[in-house]
C-alpha positions in Angstrom: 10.9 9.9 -11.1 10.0 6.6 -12.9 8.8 4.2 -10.5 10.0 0.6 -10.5 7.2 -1.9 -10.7 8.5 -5.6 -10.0 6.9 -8.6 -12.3 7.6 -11.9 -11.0 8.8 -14.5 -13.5 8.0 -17.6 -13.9 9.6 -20.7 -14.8 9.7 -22.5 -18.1 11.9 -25.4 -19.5 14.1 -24.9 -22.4 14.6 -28.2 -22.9 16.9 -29.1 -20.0 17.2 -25.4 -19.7 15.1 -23.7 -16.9 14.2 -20.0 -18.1 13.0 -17.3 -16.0 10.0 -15.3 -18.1 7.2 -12.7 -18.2 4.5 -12.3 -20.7 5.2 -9.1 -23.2 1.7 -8.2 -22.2 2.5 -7.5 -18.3 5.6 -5.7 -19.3 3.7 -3.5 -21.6 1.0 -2.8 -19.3 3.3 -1.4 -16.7 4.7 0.4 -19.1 1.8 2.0 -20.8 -0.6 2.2 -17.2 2.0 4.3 -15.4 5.2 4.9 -17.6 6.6 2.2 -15.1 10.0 1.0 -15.6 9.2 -3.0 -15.1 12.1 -5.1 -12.9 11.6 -9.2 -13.9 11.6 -10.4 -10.3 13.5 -14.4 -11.1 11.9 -17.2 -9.7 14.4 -18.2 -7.0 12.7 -18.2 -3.8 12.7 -16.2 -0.3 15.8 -18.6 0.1 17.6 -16.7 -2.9 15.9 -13.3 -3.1 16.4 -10.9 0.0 12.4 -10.0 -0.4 11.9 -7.2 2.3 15.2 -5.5 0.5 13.3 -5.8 -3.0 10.2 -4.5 -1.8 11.6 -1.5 -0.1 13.0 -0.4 -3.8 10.1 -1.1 -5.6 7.2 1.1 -6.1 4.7 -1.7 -6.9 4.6 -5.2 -7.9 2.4 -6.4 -10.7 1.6 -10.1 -9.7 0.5 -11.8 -12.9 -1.6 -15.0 -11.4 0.9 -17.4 -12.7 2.2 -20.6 -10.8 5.1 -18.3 -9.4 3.0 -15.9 -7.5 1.4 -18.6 -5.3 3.2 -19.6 -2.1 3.5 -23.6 -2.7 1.3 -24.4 0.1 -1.6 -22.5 -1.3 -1.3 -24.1 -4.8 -4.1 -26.8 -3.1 -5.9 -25.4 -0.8 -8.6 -23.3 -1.3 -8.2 -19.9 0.5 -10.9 -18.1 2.8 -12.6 -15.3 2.0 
């Protein structure tokens, strides 16, 4: 079976238009590293996005480093080791 490897998105502005996206290069390296079928996880928040649900379908999550994949009260602090 293909497994489903989730890619958070992040945000960008369109304009006045708020878009969800993922660099081609993330996509294509789930693709290519384990003949993953990638899911583009939106930017909406634990609010919006039933997380334990998601995770229990997914077989892996790719997190990219962007702004998206911090928790906002990590974006400035630095974190133990």
């Amino acid at each position: 079976m293909t497994p489903l490897i989730g890619i958070p998105a992040s945000v960008k502005l369109d304009g006045s238009f708020p878009q969800h996206v993922v660099s081609e290069k993330y996509i294509t390296a789930a693709v290519q590293a384990v003949g993953a079928l990638p899911v583009l996880i939106p930017a909406l928040g634990v609010e919006k996005i039933e997380m334990a649900d998601l995770a229990r379908r997914l077989d892996g999550l790719l997190l990219t480093g962007g702004v998206s994949n911090v928790e906002p009260d990590r974006k400035s602090t630095r974190l133990n080791s």
